[in-house]
N, C-alpha and C positions, 0 to 999 in steps of 0.2 A: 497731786497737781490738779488745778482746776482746766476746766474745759478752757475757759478765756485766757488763761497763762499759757495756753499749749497753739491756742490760735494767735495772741503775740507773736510767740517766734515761729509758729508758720508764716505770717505774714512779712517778718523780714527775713526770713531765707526766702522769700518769692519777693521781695522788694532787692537783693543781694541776685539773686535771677534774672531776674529786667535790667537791669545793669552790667552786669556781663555777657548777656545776649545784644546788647548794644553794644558794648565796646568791641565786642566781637563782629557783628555785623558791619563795623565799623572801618576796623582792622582789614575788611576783606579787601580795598582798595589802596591800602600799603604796598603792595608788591606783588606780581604777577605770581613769583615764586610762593610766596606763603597763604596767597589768595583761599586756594581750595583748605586749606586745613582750617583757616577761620572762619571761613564757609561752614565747612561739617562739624565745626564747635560749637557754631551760633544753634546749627539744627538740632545738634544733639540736645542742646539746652537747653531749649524750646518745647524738645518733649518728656525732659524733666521736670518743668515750669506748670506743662499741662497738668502732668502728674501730682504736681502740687497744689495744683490751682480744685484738684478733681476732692484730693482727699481735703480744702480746706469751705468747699459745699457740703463734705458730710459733717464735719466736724461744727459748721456754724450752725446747721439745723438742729444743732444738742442745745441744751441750758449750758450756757457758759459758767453758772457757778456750781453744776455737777462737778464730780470728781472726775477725771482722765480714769480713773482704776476700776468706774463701774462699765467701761467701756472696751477695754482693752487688760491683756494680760500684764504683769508687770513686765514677762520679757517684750514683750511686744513696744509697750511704752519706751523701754531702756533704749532699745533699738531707733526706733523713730527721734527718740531725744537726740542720740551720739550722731545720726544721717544730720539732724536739723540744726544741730553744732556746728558739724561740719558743711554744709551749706554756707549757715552763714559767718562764717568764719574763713571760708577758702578763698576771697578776691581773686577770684576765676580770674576778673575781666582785667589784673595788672602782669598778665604777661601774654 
């Protein structure tokens, strides 16, 4: 996998982040009762987001048409693939 195919789907699990950080943030004025949980969703989010936002500076400093494998292990890679799957695939922000 190329460096550029690998910063695609980082970039929409952090476009899929910003979106349920919102609807979350959102959500916090629904209801006094549920206020605080969408509260500590939206923050927890946000420092998942950073997290993404941290590893997708190192990743854009590489050549995008290197390989992902001269950089990372293959479990390594395995691993981050299956998190950025499921990132963007979890519509956090529809419940």
């Amino acid at each position: 996998m190329k460096i550029g195919e690998l910063l695609e789907l980082l970039d929409e699990a952090i476009a899929e982040m910003k979106i349920a950080i919102i609807s979350n943030q959102q959500r916090v004025f629904e209801s006094p009762y549920t206020s605080y949980e969408f509260a500590q969703r939206a923050i927890e989010l946000q420092e998942d987001l950073d997290d993404l936002i941290k590893v997708r500076k190192k990743l854009s400093s590489l050549n995008p048409e290197e390989n992902a494998e001269d950089y990372f292990t293959r479990d390594e890679l395995e691993k981050f693939l299956k998190l950025l799957e499921l990132l963007r695939k979890s519509k956090s922000y529809a419940y």
